[in-house]
BAGU-560340 format. One record per residue (C-alpha): residue in three letters; chain; residue number from 1; x, y, z. Coordinates in steps of 0.001 Angstrom, whole numbers, plus 500000, padded with zeros to 6 digits. Example, Ala and Ser with C-alpha at 12.3 -4.5 7.8 and 13.67 -1.06 7.14 Angstrom:
% residues 2
- ALA,A,1,512300,495500,507800
- SER,A,2,513670,498940,507140
//
This chain:
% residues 491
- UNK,A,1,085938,501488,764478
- UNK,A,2,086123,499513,761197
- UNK,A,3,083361,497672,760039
- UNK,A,4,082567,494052,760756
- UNK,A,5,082608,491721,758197
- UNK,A,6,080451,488826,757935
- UNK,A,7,081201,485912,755059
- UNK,A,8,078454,483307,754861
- UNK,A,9,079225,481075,752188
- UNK,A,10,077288,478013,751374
- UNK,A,11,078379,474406,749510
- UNK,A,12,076928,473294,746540
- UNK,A,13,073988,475948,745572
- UNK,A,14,072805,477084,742329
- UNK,A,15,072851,480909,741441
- UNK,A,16,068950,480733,740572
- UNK,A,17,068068,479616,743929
- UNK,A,18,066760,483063,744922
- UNK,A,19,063163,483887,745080
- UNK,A,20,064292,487681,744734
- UNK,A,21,065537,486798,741330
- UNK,A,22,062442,485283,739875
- UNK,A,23,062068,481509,740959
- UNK,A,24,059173,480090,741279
- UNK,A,25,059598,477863,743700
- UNK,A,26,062513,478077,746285
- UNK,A,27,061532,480235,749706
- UNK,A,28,064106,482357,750759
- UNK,A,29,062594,485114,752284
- UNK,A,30,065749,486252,754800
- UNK,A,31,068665,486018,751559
- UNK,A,32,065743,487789,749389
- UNK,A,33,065906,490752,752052
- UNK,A,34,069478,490898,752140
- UNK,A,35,069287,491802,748475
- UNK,A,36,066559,494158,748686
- UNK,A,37,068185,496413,750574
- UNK,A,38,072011,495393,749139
- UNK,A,39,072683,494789,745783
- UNK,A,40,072607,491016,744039
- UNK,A,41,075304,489866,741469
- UNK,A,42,073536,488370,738660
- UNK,A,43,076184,486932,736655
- UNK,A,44,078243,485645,738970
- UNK,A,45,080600,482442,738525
- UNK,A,46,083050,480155,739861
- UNK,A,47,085922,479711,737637
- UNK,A,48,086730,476379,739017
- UNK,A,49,083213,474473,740101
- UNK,A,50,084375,472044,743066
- UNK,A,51,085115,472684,746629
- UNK,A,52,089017,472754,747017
- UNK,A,53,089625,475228,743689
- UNK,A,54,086680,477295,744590
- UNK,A,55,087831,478232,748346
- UNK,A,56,091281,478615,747142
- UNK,A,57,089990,481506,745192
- UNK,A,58,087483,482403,747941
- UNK,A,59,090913,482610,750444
- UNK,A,60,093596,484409,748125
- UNK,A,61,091592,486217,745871
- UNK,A,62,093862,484442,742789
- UNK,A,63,093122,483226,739292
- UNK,A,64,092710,479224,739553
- UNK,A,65,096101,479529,737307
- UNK,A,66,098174,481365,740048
- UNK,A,67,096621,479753,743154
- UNK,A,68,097340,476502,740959
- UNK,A,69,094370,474512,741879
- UNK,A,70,092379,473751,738521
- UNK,A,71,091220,470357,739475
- UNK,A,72,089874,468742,742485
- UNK,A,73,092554,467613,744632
- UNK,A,74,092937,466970,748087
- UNK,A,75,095798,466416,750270
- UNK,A,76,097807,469498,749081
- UNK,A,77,099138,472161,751504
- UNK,A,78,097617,475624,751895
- UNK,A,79,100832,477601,752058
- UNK,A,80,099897,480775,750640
- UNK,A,81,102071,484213,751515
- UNK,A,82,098388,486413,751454
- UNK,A,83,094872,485157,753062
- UNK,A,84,091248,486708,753130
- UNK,A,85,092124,486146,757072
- UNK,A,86,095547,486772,757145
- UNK,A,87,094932,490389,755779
- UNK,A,88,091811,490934,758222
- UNK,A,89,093987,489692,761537
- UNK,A,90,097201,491985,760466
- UNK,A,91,094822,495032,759821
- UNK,A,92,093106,494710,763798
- UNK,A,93,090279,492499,763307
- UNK,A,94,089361,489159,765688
- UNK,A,95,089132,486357,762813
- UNK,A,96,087076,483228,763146
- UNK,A,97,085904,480774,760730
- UNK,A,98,083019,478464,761591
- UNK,A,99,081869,475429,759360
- UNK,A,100,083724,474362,756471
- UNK,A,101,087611,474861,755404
- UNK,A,102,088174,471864,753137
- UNK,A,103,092513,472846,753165
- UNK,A,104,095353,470619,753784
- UNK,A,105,096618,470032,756755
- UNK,A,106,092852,469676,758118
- UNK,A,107,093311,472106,760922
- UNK,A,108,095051,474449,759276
- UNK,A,109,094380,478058,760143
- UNK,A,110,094739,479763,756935
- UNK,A,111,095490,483069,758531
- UNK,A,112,092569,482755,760928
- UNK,A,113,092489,483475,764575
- UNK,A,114,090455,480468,765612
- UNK,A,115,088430,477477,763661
- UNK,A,116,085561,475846,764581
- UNK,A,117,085422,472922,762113
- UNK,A,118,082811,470621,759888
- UNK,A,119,084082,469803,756431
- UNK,A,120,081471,466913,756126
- UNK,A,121,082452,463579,755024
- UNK,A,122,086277,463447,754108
- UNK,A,123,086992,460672,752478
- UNK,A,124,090706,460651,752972
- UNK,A,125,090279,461630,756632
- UNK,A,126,088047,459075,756984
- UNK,A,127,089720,455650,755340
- UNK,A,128,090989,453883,758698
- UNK,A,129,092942,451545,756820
- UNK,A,130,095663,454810,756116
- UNK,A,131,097521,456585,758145
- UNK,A,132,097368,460244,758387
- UNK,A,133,099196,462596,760678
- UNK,A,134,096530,464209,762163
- UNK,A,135,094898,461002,763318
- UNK,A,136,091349,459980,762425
- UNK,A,137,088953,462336,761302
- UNK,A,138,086316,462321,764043
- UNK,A,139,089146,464039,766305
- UNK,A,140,089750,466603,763880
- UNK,A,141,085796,467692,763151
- UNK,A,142,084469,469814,765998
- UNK,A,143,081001,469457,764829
- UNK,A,144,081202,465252,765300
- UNK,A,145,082264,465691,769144
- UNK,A,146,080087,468465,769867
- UNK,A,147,077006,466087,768488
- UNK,A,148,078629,462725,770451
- UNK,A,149,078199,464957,773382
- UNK,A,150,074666,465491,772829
- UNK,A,151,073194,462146,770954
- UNK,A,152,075512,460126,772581
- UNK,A,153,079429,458746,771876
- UNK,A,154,078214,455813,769291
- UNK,A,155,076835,458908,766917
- UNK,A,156,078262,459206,763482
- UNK,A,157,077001,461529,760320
- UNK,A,158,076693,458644,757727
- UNK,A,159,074044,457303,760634
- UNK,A,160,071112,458099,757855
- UNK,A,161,072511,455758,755599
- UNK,A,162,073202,458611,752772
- UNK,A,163,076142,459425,750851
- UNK,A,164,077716,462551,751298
- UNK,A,165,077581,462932,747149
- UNK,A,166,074558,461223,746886
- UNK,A,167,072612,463603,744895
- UNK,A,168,069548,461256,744063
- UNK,A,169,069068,460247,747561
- UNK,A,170,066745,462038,750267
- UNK,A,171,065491,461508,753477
- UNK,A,172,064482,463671,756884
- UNK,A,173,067239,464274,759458
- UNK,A,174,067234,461673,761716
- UNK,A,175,067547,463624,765329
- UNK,A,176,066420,466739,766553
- UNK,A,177,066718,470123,763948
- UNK,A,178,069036,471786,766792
- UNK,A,179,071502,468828,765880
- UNK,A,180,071607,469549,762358
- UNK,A,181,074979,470749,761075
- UNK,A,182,073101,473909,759606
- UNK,A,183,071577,474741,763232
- UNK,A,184,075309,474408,764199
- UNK,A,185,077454,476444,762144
- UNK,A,186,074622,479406,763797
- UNK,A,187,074928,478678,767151
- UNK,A,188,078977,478532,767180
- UNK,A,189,078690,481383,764856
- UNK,A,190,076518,482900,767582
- UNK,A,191,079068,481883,770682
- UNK,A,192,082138,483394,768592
- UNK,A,193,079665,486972,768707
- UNK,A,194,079848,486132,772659
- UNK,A,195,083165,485314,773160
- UNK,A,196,084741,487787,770696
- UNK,A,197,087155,490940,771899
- UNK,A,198,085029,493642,771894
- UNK,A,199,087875,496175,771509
- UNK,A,200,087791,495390,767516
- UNK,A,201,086005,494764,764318
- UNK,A,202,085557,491345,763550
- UNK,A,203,086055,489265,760217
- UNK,A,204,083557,485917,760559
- UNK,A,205,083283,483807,758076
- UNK,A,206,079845,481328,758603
- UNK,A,207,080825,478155,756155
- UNK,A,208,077543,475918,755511
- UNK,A,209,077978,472283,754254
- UNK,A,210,074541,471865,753386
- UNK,A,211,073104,471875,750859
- UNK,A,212,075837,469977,749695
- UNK,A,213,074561,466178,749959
- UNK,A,214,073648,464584,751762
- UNK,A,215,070429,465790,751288
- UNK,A,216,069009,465399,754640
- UNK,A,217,066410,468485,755487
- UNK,A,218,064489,468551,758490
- UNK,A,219,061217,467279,757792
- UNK,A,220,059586,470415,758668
- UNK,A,221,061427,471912,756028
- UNK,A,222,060875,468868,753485
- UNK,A,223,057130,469382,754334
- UNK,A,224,057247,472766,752497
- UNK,A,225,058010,471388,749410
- UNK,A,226,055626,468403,749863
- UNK,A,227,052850,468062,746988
- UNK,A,228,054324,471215,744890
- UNK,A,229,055189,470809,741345
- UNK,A,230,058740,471495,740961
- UNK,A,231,060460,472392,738068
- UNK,A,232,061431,469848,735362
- UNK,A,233,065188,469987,734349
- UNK,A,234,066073,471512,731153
- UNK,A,235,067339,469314,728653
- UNK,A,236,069749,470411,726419
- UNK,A,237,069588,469863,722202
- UNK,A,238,072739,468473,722689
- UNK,A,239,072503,465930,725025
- UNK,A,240,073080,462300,724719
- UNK,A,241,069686,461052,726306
- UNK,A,242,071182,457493,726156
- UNK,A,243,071943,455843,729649
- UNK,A,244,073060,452376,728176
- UNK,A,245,075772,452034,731223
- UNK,A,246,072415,452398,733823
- UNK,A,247,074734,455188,735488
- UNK,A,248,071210,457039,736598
- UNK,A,249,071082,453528,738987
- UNK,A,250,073858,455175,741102
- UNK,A,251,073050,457412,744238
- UNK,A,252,076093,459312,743939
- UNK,A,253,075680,459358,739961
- UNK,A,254,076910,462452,737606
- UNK,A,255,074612,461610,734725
- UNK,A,256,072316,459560,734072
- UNK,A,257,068273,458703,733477
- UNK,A,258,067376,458786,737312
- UNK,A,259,063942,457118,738844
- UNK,A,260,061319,460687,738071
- UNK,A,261,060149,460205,741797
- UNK,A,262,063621,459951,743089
- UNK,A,263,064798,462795,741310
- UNK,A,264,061736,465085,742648
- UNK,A,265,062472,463554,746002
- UNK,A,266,066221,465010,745850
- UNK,A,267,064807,468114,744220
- UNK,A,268,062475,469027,746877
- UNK,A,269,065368,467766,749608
- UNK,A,270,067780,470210,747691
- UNK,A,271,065389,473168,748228
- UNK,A,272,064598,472220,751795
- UNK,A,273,067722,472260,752567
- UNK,A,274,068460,475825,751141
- UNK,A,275,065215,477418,753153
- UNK,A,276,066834,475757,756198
- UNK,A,277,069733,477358,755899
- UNK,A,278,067921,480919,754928
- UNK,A,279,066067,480792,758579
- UNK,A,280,068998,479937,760124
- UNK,A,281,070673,482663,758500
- UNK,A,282,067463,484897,759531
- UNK,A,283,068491,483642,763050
- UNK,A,284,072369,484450,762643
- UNK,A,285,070885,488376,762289
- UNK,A,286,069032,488140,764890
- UNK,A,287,072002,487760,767165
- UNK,A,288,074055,490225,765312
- UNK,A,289,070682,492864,766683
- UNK,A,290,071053,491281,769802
- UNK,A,291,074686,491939,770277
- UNK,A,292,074362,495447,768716
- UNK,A,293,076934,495070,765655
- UNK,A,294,074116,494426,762952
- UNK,A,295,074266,498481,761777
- UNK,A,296,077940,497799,761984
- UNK,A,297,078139,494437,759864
- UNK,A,298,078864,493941,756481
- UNK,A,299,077953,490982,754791
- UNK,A,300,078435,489267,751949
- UNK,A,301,076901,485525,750701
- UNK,A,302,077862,483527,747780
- UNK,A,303,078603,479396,747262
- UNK,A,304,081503,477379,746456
- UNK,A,305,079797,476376,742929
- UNK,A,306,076071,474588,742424
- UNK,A,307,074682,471408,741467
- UNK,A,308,073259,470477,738199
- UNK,A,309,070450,468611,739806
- UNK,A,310,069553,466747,736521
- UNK,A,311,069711,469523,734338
- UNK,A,312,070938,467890,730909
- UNK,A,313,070932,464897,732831
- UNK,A,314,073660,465744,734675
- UNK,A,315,074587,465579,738646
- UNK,A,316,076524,467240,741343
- UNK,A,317,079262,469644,740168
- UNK,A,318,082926,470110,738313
- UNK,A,319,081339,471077,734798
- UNK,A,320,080941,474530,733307
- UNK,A,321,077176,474275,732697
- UNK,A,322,074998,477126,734333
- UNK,A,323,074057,474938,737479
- UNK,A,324,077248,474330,738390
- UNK,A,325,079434,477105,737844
- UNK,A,326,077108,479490,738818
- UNK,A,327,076389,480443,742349
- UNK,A,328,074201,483099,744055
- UNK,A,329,076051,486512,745232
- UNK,A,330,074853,489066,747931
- UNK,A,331,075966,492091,748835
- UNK,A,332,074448,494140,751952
- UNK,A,333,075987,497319,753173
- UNK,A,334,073415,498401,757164
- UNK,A,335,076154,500756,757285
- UNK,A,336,075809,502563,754354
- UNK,A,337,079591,503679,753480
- UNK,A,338,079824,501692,750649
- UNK,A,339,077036,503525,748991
- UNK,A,340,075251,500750,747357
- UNK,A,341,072228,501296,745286
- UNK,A,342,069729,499090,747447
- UNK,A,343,067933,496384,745229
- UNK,A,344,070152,497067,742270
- UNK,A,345,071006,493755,739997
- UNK,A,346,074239,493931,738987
- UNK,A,347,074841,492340,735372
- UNK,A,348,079117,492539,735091
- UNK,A,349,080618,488784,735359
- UNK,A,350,082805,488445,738569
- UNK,A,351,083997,485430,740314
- UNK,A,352,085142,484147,744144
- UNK,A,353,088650,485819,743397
- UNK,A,354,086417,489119,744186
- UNK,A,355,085505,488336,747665
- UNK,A,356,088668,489146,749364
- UNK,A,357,089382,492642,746966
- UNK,A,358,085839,493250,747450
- UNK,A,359,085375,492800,751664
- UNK,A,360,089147,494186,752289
- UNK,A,361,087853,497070,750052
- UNK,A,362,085021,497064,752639
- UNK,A,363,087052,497352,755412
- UNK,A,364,089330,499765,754510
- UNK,A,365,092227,497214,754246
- UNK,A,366,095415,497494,751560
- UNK,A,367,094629,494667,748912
- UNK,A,368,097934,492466,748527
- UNK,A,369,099562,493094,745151
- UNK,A,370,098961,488300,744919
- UNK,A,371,095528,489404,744421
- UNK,A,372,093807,489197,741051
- UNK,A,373,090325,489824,741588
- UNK,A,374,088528,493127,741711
- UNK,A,375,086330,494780,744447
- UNK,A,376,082706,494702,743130
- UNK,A,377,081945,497308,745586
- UNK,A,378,081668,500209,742340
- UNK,A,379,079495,498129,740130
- UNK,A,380,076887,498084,742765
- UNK,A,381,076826,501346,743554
- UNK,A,382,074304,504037,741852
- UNK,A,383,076499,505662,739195
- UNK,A,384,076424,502835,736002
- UNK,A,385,080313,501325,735608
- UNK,A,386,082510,501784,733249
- UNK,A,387,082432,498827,731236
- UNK,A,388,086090,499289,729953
- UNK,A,389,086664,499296,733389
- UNK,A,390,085753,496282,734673
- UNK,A,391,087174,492774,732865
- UNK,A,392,085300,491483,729628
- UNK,A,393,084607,487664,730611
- UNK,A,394,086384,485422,733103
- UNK,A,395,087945,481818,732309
- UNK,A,396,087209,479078,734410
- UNK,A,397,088277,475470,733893
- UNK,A,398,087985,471859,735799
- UNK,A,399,090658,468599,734894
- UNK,A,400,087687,466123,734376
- UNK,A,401,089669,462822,732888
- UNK,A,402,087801,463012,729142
- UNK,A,403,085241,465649,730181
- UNK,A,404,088545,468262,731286
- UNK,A,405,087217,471588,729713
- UNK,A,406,087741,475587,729688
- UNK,A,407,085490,477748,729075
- UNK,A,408,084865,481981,728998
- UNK,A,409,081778,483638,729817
- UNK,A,410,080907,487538,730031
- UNK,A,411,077405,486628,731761
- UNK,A,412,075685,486941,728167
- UNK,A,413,077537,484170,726235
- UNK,A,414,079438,481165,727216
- UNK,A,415,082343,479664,725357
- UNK,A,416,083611,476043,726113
- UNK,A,417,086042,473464,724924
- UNK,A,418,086514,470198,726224
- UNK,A,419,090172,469615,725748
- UNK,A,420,090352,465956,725353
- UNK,A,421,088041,465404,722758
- UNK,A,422,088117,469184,721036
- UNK,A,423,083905,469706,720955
- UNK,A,424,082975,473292,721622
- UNK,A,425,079593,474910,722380
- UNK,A,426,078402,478092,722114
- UNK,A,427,075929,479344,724465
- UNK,A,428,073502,482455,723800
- UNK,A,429,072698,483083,727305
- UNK,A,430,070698,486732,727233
- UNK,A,431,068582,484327,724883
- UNK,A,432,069203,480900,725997
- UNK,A,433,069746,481406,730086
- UNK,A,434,069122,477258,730399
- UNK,A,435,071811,476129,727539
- UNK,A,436,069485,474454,725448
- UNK,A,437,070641,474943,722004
- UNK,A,438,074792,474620,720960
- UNK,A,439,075222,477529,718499
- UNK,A,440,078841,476266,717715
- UNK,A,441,078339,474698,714831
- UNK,A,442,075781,477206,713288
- UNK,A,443,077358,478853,710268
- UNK,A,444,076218,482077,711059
- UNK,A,445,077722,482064,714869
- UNK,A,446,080864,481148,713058
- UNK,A,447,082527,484831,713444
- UNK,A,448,081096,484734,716980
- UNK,A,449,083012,481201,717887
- UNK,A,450,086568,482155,716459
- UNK,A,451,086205,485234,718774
- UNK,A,452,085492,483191,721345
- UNK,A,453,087959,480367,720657
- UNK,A,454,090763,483451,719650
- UNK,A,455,090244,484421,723449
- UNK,A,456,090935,481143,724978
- UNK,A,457,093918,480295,722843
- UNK,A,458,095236,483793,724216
- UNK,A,459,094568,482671,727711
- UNK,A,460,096130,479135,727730
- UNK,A,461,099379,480032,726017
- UNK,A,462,102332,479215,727599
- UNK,A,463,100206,476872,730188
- UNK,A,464,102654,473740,731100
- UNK,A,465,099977,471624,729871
- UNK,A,466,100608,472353,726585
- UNK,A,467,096946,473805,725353
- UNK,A,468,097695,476819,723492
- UNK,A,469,100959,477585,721052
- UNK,A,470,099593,480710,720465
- UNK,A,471,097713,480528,717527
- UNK,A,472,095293,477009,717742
- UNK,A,473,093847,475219,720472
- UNK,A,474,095943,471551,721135
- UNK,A,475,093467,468763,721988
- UNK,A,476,094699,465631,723941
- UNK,A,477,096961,467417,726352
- UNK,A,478,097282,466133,729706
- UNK,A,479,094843,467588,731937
- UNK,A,480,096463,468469,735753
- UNK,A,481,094876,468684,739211
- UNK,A,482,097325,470772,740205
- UNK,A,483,099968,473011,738454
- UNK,A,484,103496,472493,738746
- UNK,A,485,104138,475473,741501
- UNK,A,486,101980,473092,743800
- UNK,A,487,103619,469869,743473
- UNK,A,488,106272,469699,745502
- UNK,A,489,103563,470662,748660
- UNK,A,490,101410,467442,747484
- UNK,A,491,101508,464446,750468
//
């Protein structure tokens, strides 16, 4: 039989959140031994660093440009011809996704057998004064009935008082940890191991909200972060460290000066939350021993995209800095046909268009020819890659209003331009890994920037948005949510 294929992907963490890879702080002992004996992805990125671009990549395996979400949108069909599930439930396998979707309609399958769903706080599902054709939002989330079953009817999430982008804002979970939307994306991950058809492989994908605000650890798991010094946020030399607007004052802020004990608070809530989910994980393969498919399960775990977490005094996601665009990436192979050098860091750049190539190449599964990411499977194994082989940077990009950027990375420099206003930086990042000093307008990085720029003038040409003519970079175009292949599936 084919192997099964386990997805855990997580919202909102940073790709330096691993103890494996050197932090000093964050325990995550069960995600550290995944990687021991797999193979961890050191440079990788999401091209597009919000929830709705980043698992439209994660589900077709496209460039933001072809799966045409560059900007956060919601309320825009899911209609693709070729899905991550779609391929795994033609080729045999029982398909089941567990957690978060975050498409449009909000039950759609997206190729997927079955769905048991928590998308968190919807804000469009959840505005009573509209209405929507699925009805209100607490009968579409699985995870909201399941808990009014067992806390009683009158139960809502936004009980704690928190916002679900507050990113300044902590407190304890409020009811018992087996409540906790972490605890139950495990157990009906667990049940779907139960329930499953035995007679095939099985694709799961195990979708965490947390720790994706709000940041709301149990306290047992806040305790373990109680009294330590955390680390302070690096502040770039090209920062404004003005806050005349007060901004830091708001709980669901993106920049801003921010109260210091708040923003340790939030800090310590944020890694809490992130050792949660590790044990949980830990008791996820548990069950897969239990129900004797662990030798037989291959598993990959990434995020959506991080959180800046006041790095450069910026919060939450969308912009191309290190905390947000880059997100943690685990391979682990118990069967051993993939023939992955165990512990080996992998340095190539790849992004969430390589997780369908990647776990279809896994399984033994044709690739769709709407697919334009690459399996990573070769760069982890023990023979070094080719580097002609693999792709020299990727280009990611977010519509912002006056913040709307591009940018190109290779994992060793970073190249961005913020397309209403025309500023470029110039990251060193081999040198420079916490963007700290802007080389762009060093003379002697001046060679080094017209490569750079020369690359994303190639990329954008022909783009309806009018950046690129070919030759210079156009500043002031209009930046788009979605592209115009999209639109007419907008409601």
């Amino acid at each position: 039989m084919q192997p099964n294929i386990l997805l855990i992907t997580v919202d909102q963490m940073r790709g330096d959140l691993l103890h494996y890879l050197g932090h000093p702080v964050i325990e995550t002992p069960n995600l550290d031994n995944l990687a021991r004996n797999g193979a961890a992805y050191t440079s990788a990125y999401t091209a597009t660093p919000s929830c709705v671009p980043a698992r439209a990549a994660i589900m077709t395996g496209m460039k933001q440009e072809h799966h045409g979400r560059v900007g956060y949108q919601d309320k825009v069909s899911w209609d693709y011809e070729h899905t991550i599930a779609g391929e795994f439930a033609a080729a045999g396998y029982h398909t089941q996704c567990v957690g978060k979707m975050h498409v449009y309609p909000t039950r759609n399958l997206c190729g997927f057998h079955n769905v048991v769903l928590h998308d968190g706080y919807m804000h469009y599902n959840r505005d009573r004064s509209a209405t929507t054709p699925l009805g209100w939002w607490d009968q579409c989330d699985d995870y909201l009935n399941w808990l009014r079953e067992r806390a009683g009817s009158g139960v809502d999430i936004m009980d704690n008082g928190l916002d679900c982008n507050a990113s300044t804002v902590a407190r304890p979970w409020h009811l018992d940890e087996s409540l906790h939307p972490t605890n139950w994306a495990v157990s009906q991950s667990i049940d779907f191991l139960r329930r499953r058809d035995p007679g095939k492989p099985f694709f799961l994908w195990t979708s965490f909200v947390r720790p994706h605000a709000p940041l709301d650890p149990p306290q047992a798991y806040l305790d373990l972060y109680d009294g330590i010094e955390l680390p302070q946020p690096p502040i770039g030399d090209w920062v404004d460290r003005s806050d005349s607007s007060r901004e830091g004052l708001n709980p669901t802020t993106g920049r801003g000066i921010v109260h210091e004990r708040m923003r340790h608070k939030s800090l310590a809530a944020y890694y809490a939350l992130i050792t949660h989910i590790d044990h949980q994980i830990g008791r996820l393969l548990n069950a897969l021993f239990e129900y004797g498919v662990r030798n037989n399960t291959i598993i990959l775990f990434t995020s959506d995209h991080g959180d800046l977490m006041g790095d450069h005094m910026l919060y939450q996601k969308r912009l191309p800095y290190e905390g947000s665009a880059k997100v943690p990436f685990i391979l682990n192979d118990p069967t051993g046909t993939l023939g992955l050098k165990k512990g080996k860091l992998v340095e190539e750049v790849i992004e969430l268009q390589d997780i369908m190539p990647t776990l279809l190449h896994a399984a033994g599964v044709p690739i769709p020819r709407t697919v334009d990411g690459m399996s990573v499977i070769p760069l982890a194994q023990p023979e070094e890659a080719d580097p002609a082989a693999w792709r020299a940077y990727i280009h990611g990009e977010h519509s912002f209003g006056e913040r709307s950027y591009h940018y190109l990375t290779d994992g060793k420099r970073k190249y961005i331009w913020f397309s209403q206003t025309g500023k470029e930086q110039l990251f060193d990042l081999e040198n420079d890994p916490q963007e700290l000093c802007n080389l762009a307008e060093q003379e002697q990085r001046r060679q080094q920037l017209e490569l750079w720029r020369g690359r994303l003038i190639s990329e954008l040409k022909g783009r309806e948005e009018g950046y690129s003519d070919g030759s210079r970079l156009i500043v002031g175009c209009t930046p788009l949510n979605v592209l115009s292949h999209l639109v007419g599936q907008v409601h």
